[in-house]
C-alpha positions as a LaTeX table, in Angstrom:
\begin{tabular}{lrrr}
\hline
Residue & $x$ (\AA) & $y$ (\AA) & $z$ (\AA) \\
\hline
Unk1 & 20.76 & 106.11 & $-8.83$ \\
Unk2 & 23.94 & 105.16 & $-10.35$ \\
Unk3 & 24.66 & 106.14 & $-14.15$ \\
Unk4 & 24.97 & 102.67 & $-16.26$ \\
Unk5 & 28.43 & 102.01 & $-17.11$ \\
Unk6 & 29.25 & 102.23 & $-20.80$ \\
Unk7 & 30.34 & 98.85 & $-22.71$ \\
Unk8 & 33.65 & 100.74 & $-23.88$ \\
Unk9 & 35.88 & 102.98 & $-22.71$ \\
Unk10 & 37.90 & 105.18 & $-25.25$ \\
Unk11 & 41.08 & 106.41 & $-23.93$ \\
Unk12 & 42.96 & 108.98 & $-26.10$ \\
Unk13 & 46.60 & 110.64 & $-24.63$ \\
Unk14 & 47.05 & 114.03 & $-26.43$ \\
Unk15 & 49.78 & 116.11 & $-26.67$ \\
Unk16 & 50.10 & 118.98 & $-28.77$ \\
Unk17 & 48.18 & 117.66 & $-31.41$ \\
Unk18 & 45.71 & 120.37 & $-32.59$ \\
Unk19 & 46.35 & 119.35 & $-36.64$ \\
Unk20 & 44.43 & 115.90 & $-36.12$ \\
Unk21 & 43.35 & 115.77 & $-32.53$ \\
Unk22 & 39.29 & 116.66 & $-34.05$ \\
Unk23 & 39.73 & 113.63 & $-37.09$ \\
Unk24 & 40.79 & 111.30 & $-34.59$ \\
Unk25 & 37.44 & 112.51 & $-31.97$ \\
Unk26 & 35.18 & 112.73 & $-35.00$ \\
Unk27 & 36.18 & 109.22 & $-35.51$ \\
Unk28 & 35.17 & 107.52 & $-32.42$ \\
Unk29 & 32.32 & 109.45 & $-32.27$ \\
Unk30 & 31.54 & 108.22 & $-35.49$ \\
Unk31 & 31.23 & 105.09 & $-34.71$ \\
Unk32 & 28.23 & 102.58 & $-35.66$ \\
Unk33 & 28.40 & 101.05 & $-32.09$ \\
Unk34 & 27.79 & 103.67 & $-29.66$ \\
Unk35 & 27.36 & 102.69 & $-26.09$ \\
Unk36 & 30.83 & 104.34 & $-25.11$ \\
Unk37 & 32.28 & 106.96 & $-22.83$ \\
Unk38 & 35.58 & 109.11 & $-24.67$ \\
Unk39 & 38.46 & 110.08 & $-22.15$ \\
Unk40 & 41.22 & 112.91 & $-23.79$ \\
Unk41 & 43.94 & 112.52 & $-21.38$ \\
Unk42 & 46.19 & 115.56 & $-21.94$ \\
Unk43 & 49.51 & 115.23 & $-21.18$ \\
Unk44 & 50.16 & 119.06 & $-21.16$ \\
Unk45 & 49.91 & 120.21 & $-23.96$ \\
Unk46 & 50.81 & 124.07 & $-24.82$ \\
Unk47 & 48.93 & 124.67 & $-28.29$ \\
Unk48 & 45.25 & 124.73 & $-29.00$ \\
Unk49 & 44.79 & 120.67 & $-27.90$ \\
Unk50 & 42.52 & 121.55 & $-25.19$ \\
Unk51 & 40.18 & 123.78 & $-26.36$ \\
Unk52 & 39.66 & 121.55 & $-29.53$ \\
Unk53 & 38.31 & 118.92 & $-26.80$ \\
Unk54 & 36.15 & 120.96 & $-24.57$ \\
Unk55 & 35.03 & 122.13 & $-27.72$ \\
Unk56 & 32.85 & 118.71 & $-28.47$ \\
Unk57 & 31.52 & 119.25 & $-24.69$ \\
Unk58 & 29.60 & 116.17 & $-22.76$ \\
Unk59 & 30.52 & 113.48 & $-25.24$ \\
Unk60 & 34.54 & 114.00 & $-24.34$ \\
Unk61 & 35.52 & 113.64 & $-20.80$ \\
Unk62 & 38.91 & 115.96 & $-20.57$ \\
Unk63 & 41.42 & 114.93 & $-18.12$ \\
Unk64 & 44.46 & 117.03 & $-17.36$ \\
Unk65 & 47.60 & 116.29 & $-15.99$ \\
Unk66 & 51.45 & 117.88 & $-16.43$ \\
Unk67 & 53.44 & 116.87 & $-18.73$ \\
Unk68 & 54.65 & 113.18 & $-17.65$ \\
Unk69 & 54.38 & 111.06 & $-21.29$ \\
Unk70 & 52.42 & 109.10 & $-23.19$ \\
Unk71 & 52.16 & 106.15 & $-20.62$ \\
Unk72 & 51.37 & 108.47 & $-18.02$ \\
Unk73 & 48.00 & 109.64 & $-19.52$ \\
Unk74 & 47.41 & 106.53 & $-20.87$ \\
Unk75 & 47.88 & 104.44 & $-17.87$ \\
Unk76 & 45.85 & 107.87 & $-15.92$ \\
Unk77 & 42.85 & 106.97 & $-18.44$ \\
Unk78 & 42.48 & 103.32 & $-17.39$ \\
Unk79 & 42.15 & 103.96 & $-14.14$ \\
Unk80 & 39.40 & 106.76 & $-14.84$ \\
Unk81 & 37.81 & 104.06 & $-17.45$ \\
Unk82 & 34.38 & 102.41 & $-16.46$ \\
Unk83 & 33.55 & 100.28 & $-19.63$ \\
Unk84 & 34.10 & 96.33 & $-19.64$ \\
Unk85 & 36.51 & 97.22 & $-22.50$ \\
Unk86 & 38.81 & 99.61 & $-23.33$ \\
Unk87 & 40.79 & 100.84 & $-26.47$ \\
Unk88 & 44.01 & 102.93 & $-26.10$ \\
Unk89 & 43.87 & 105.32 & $-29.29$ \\
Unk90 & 46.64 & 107.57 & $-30.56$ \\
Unk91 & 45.86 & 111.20 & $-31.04$ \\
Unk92 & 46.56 & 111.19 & $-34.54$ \\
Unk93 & 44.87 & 107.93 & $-36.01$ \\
Unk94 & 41.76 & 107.22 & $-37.45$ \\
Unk95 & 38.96 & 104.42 & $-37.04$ \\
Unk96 & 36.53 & 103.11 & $-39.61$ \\
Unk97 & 33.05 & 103.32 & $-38.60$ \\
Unk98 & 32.49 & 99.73 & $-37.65$ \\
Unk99 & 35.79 & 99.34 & $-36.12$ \\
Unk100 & 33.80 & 98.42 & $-32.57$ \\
Unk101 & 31.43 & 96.90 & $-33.17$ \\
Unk102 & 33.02 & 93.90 & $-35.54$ \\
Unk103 & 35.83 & 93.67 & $-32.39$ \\
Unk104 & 32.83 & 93.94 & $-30.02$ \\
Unk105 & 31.35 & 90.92 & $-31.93$ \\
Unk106 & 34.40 & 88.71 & $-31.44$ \\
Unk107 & 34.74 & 89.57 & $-27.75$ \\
Unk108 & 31.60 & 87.95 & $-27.42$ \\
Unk109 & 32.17 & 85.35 & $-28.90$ \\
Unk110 & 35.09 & 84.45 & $-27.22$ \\
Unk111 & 34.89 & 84.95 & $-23.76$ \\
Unk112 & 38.48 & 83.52 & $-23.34$ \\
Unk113 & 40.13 & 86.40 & $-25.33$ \\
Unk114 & 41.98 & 89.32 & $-23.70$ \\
Unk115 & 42.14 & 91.22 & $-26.84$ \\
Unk116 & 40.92 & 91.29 & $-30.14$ \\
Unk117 & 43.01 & 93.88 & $-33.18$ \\
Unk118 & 42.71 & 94.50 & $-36.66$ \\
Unk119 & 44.93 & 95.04 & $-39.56$ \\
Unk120 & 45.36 & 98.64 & $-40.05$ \\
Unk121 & 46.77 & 101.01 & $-43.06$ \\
Unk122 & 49.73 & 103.35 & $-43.08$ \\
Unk123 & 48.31 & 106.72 & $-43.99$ \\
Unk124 & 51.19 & 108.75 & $-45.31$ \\
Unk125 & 50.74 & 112.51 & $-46.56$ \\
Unk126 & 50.95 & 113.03 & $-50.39$ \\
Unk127 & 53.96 & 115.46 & $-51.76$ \\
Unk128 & 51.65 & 118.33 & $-50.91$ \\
Unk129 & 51.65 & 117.18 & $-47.34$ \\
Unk130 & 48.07 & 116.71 & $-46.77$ \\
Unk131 & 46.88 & 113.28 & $-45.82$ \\
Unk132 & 44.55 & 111.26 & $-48.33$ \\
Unk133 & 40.59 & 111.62 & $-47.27$ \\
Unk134 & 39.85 & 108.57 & $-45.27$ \\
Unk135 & 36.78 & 108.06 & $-47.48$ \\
Unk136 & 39.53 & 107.47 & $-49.85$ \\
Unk137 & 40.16 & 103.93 & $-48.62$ \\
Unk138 & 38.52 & 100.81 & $-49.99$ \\
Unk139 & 37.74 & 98.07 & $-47.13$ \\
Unk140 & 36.05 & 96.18 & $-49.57$ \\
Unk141 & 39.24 & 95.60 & $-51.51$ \\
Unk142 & 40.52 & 93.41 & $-47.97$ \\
Unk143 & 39.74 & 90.16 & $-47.03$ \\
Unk144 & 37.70 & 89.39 & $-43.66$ \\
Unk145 & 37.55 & 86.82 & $-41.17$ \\
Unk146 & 40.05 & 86.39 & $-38.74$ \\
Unk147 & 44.25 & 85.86 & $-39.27$ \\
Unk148 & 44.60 & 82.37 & $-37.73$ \\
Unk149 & 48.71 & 82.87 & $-37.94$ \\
Unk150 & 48.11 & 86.38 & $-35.77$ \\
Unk151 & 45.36 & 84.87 & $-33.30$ \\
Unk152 & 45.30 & 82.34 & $-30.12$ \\
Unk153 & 48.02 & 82.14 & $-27.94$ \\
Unk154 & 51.07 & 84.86 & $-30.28$ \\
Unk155 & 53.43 & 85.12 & $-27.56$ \\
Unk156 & 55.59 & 83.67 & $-30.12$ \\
Unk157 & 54.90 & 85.60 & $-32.71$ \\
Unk158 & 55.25 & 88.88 & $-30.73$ \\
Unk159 & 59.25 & 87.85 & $-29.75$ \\
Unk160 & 59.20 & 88.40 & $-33.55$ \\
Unk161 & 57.61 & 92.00 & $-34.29$ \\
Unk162 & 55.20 & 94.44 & $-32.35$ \\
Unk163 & 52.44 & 92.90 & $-34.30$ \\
Unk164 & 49.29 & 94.87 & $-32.56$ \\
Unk165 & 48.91 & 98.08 & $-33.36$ \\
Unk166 & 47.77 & 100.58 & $-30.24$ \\
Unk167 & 45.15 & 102.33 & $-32.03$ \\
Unk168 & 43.53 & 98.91 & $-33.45$ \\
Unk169 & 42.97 & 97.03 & $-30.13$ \\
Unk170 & 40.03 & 96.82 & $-28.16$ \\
Unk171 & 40.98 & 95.11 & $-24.54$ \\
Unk172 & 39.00 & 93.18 & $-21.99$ \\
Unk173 & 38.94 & 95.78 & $-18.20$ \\
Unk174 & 40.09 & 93.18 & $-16.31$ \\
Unk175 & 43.27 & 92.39 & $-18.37$ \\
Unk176 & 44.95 & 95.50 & $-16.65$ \\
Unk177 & 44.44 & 94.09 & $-13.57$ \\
Unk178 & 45.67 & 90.50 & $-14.51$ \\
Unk179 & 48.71 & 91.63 & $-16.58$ \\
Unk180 & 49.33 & 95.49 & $-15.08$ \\
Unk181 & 48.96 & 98.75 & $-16.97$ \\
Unk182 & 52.26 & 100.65 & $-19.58$ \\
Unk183 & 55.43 & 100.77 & $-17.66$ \\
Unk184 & 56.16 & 104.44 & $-17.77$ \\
Unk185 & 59.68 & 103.74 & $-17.38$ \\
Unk186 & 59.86 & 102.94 & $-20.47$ \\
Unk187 & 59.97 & 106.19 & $-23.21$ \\
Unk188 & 59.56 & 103.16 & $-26.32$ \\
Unk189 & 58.25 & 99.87 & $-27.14$ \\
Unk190 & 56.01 & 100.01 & $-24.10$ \\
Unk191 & 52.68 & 98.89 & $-26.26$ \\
Unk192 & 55.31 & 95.86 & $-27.01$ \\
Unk193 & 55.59 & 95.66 & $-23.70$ \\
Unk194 & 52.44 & 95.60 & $-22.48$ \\
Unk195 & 51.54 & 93.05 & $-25.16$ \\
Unk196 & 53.81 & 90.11 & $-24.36$ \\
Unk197 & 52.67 & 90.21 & $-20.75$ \\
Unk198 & 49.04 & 89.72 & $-22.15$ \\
Unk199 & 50.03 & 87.34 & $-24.43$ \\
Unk200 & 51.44 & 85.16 & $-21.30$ \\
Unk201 & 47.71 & 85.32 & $-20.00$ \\
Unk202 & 45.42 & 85.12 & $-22.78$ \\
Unk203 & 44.65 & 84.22 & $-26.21$ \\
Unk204 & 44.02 & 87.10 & $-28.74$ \\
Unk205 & 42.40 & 87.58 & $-32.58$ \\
Unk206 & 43.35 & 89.35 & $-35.49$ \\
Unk207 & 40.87 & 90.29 & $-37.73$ \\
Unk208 & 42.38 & 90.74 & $-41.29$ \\
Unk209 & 40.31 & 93.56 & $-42.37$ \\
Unk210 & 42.36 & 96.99 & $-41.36$ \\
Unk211 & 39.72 & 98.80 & $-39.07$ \\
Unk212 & 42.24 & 101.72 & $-38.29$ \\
Unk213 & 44.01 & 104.40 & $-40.22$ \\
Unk214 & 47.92 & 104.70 & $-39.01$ \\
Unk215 & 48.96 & 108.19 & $-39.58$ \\
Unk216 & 52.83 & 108.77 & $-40.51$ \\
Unk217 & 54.62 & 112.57 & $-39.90$ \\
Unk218 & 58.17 & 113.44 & $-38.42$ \\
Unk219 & 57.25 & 114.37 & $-34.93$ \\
Unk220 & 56.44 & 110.11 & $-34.36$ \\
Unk221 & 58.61 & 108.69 & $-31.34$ \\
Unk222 & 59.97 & 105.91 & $-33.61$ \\
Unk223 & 61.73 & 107.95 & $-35.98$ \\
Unk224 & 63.71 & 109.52 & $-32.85$ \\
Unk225 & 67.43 & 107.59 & $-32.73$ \\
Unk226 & 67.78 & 106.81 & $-28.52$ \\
Unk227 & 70.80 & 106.18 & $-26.97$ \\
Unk228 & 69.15 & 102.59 & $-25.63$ \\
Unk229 & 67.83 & 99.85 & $-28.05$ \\
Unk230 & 64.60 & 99.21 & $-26.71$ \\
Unk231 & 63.47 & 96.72 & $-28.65$ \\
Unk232 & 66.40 & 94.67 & $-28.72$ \\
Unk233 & 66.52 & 94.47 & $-24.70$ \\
Unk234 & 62.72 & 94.04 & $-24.83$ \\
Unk235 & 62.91 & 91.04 & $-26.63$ \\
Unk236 & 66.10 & 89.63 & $-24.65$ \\
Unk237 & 64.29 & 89.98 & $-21.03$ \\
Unk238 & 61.04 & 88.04 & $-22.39$ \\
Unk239 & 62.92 & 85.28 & $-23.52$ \\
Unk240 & 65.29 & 85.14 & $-20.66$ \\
Unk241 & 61.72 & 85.22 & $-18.60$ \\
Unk242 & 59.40 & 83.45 & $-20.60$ \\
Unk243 & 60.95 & 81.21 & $-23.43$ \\
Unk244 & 60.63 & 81.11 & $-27.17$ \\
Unk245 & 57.34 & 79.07 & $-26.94$ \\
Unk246 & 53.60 & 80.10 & $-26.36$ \\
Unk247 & 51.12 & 78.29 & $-23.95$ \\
Unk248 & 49.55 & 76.48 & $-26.68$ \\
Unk249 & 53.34 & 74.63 & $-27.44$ \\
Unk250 & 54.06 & 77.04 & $-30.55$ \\
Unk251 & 57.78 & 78.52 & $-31.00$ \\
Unk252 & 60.02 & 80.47 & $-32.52$ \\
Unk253 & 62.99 & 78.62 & $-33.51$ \\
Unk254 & 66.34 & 80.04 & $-31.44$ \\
Unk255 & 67.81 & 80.99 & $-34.92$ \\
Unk256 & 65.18 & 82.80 & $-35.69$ \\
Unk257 & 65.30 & 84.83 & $-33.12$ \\
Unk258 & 68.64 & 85.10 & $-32.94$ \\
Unk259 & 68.58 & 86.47 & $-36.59$ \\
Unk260 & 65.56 & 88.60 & $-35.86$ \\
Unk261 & 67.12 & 89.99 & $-33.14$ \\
Unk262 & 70.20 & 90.96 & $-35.57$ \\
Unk263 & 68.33 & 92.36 & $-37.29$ \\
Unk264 & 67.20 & 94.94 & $-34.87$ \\
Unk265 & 70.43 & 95.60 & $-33.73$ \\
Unk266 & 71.83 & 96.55 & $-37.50$ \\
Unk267 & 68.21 & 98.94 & $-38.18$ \\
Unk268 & 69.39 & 100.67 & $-34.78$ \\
Unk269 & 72.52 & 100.90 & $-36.17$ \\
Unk270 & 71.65 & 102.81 & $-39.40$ \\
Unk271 & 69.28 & 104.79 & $-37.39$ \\
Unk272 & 72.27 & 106.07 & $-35.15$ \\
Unk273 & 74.41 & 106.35 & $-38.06$ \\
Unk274 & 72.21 & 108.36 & $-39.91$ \\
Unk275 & 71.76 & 110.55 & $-37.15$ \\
Unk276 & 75.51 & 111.13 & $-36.58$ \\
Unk277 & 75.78 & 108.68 & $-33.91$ \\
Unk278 & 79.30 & 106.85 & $-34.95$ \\
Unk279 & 79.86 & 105.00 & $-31.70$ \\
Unk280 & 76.83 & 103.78 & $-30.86$ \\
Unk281 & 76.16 & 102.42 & $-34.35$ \\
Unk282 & 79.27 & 100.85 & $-34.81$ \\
Unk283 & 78.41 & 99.08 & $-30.65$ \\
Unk284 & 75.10 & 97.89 & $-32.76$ \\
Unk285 & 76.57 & 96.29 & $-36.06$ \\
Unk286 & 79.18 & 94.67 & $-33.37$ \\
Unk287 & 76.62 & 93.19 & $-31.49$ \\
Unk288 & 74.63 & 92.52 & $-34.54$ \\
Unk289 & 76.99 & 90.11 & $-36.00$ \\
Unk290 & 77.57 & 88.46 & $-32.57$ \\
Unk291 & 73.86 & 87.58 & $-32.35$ \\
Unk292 & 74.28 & 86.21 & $-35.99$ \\
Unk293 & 77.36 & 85.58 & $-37.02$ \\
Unk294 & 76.46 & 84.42 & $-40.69$ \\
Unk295 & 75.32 & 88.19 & $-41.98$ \\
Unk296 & 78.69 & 90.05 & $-42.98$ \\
Unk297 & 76.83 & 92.73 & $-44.14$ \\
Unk298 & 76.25 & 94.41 & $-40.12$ \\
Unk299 & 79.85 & 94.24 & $-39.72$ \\
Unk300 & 80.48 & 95.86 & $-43.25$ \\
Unk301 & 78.72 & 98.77 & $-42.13$ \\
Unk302 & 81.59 & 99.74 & $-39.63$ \\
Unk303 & 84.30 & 100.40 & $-42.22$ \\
Unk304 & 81.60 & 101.81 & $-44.17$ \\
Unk305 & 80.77 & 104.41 & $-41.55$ \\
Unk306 & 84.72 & 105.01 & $-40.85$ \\
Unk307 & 85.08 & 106.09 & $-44.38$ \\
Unk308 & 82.07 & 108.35 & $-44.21$ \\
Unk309 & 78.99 & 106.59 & $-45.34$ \\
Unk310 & 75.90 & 107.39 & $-44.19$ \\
Unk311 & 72.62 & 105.93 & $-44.67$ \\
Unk312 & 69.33 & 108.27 & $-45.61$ \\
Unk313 & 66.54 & 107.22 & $-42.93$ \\
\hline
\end{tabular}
């Protein structure tokens, strides 16, 4: 006879994470609605990751591969998944106990909706380095319900900012075949990515109550300067693909973009600049006032730089 299939599927890439790779386990496991499977995906990991996994035994399914990055394992787990949904969780983040089972709610009730995320709260260390208790938090203190700006058809919204957090999703299966899994070409933004191709298929909802703890250290892949601007050619491609407009006739004006996309270009920029990277920050604040001409300030940071400035990032 054929085990029953679990309602969710948990999918967590690790790598090197023994400091928080047990919080974030002890969180899912944790939680209020339990009829899931848990799937480490280790992406090759040389400390003590592993043995902290096979450590909880039967509840965590541990799945190996070399090291090939985080949409690798990622995109490795969804094709080992079996639930009717799935959630992509960092290795260092944290859920609150009733994170699934309030998205599980809305899933059902909306049978049209690929994906349903929270709000979430940046968890930063204290000047002693250790990271607040998440019994600390007060969820009472946010409002509930759902963000009506953040849910239906966002496409629009998204050409804006990477407004879904991994860890806080909870996805329909069959989206992933629809839309396609994380491009692992792609070393950044590929959650981003992901997203806006959903967004061209289905509806989503934001609840407004943060379900999910977002943990902030130095080893994060978006405080790394890259010699590409993801983001920036993200966001160019989908327009030049899909428009400024979502299927339910709600845009983005082509200033706005234009200026958000500025924007982008100048916080690349600084990154680069801060990181010693004089040419290709000075390429940025160039191309930063040629998407919006009206901001002097992106090409005051070239002279700026010449003369020896440097921003602290």
């Amino acid at each position: 006879m054929a085990e029953p299939k679990p309602t969710v599927s948990v999918i967590i890439p690790s790598y090197n994470c023994e400091a928080y790779i047990a919080e974030t386990i002890g969180s899912v496991l944790d939680q209020t609605f339990g009829d899931l499977e848990l799937i480490v995906v280790d992406d090759g990991s040389t400390d003590r990751t592993r043995d902290i996994v096979l450590s909880y035994g039967a509840p965590v399914r541990l799945l190996c591969q070399k090291n090939a990055g985080v949409c690798a394992a990622r995109n490795y787990g969804i094709r080992e998944a079996r639930g009717e949904y799935l959630c992509l969780m960092d290795h260092d983040d944290y859920w609150f106990p009733d994170k699934l089972a309030l998205q599980l709610e809305q899933m059902q009730r909306h049978p049209d909706v690929g994906l349903v995320y929270s709000s979430f709260i940046w968890w930063h260390p204290g000047e002693d380095g250790v990271f607040p208790d998440h019994n600390s938090f007060d969820q009472a203190a946010f409002s509930e319900g759902i963000d009506e700006r953040f849910s239906g058809w966002i496409y629009h919204e998204l050409l804006l900012d990477c407004w879904v957090l991994t860890s806080a999703a909870l996805i329909r299966a069959e989206v992933f075949g629809k839309c396609g899994m994380y491009d692992e070409s792609l070393p950044y933004s590929e959650d981003w990515d992901l997203w806006l191709r959903i967004s061209q298929e289905y509806p989503f909802i934001k609840l407004k109550r943060p379900l999910t703890l977002y943990r902030q250290h130095p080893r994060q892949g978006n405080r790394v300067p890259r010699s590409i601007d993801y983001r920036t050619e993200l966001l160019a491609k989908a327009a030049a693909k899909w428009g400024l407009c979502s299927r339910d006739g709600r845009c983005v004006a082509k200033r706005q973009f234009n200026q958000n996309i500025a924007r982008y270009h100048s916080e690349y920029g600084l990154h680069n600049l801060s990181a010693g990277n004089l040419k290709t920050a000075n390429r940025a604040f160039l191309k930063a006032w040629s998407m919006y001409p009206l901001n002097w300030k992106s090409l005051a940071f070239i002279p700026a730089a010449l003369l020896g400035w440097r921003p602290k990032w």
